[in-house]
Each structure stands twice: as C-alpha cells, then as structure tokens.
N, C-alpha and C positions, 0 to 999 in steps of 0.2 A: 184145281191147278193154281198156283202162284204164281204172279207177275210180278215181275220185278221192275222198280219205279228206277230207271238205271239212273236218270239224275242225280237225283237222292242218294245212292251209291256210292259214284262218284265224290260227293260230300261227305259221306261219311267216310271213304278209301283215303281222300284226303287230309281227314286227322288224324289216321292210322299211321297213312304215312310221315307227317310230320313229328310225331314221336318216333317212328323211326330215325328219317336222319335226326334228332336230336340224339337218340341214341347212341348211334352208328354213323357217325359225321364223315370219316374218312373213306368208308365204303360208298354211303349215299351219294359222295360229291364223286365218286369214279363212277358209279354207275349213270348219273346225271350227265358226267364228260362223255360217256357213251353212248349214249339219249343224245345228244345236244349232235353228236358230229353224226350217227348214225340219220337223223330227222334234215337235217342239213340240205336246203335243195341242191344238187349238183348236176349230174345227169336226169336224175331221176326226181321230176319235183317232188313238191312236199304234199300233195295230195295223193298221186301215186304210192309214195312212200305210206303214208298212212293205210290206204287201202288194201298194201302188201300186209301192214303191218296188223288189221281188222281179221283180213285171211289167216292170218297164222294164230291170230289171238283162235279163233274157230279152232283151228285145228290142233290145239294142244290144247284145246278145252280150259279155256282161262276165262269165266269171266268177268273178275273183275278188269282182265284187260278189256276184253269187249267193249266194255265202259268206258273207258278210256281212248280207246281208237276210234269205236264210233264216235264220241265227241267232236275228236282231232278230225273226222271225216267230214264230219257238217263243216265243221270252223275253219277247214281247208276247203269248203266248195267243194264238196263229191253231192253227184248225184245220186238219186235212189238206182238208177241204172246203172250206174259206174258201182255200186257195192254190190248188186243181183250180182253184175258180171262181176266182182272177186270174187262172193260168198261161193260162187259155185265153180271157183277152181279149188275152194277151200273141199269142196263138199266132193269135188275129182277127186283130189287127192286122199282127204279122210274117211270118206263111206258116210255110212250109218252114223257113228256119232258126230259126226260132222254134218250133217243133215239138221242136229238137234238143235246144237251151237250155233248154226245158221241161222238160225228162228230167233237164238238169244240176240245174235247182233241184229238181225233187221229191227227185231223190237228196241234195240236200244237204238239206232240210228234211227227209227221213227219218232221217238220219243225228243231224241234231241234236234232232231229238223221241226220238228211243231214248236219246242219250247222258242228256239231259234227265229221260226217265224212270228211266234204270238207276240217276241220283244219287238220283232221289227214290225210290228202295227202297232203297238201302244206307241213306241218311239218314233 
C-alpha cells in the first residue's frame, strides 16, 4: 500500500498550479476571487469554513484538495476532533468511498499537525 507524503504534494500541486495561472491568468484570477470571498470569515469562521471545505474535498474524492484543506485546517486551528466530527458527515453523506477518502485526509491532517508542531519546537 502507498502513502502519500501529503506535504510534499502540496509542493508539488503548487508548481503545477503556478504554470497554470501563468497560463490561464484570467481564469486563475476568477477563480482565486472565488477562493478569496468564498474562505472570507463572516458568519461562518474560517476554520469552520475549511473543515466544510476538507468534508467535501472527501466526498467528491479529490485529493489533491485534501492536501490542501487539511493544511488550511491545521493553519486555521482545527483540531483532530473537530475533522473526526467533519470527516464523518463527509462519510454520512458519501458511504463507502467516503470512508476511503476519510483515511486520505485524516492522513494528511496528521501529517500536517506533526510537521506544524515539529516547527513549533525547533522555533
């Protein structure tokens, strides 16, 4: 079975993406304006937000978003209990493959809560 080092991902998602928008400049920057207001604390803070946003990555089986949302989860303060209880409205709502993708993001929000703590003890 392969493990996915979701950090490392992440970095690599992120030069993917930056040839993109250099590509596609005028789409990137709309979709980026849609990112920007939709992450926006309002009612709903921006840790909330993200852990909607980890659940759905689950449940449409994405994930390189995974990667991405768990990140945004650590770096917004979610705790491991605060993603259990998403992951498993993701896992209500989706079933079975949602069960799998579950596993992907607790792994990768594992991965990015340790990395996250090992800075905050060297630093």
């Amino acid at each position: 079975m392969m493990t996915t080092n979701w950090p490392e991902l992440t970095k690599l998602l992120n030069a993917d993406l930056r040839d993109l928008r250099g590509g596609a400049p005028d789409v990137m920057k709309a979709f980026s304006s849609i990112a920007q207001a939709a992450v926006a604390p309002k009612t709903l803070d921006a840790k909330t937000k993200e852990l909607i946003a980890l659940a759905v990555s689950v449940s449409i089986r994405c994930d390189d978003c995974i990667a991405f949302h768990a990140k945004a989860a650590v770096d917004r303060g979610a705790s491991r209990d605060e993603v259990l209880e998403a992951l498993g409205m993701a896992i209500y709502m989706g079933a079975g493959p949602s069960v799998m993708y579950a596993s992907h993001a607790l792994s990768a929000f594992t991965q990015f809560e340790n990395a996250k703590a090992g800075q905050s003890a060297a630093g």
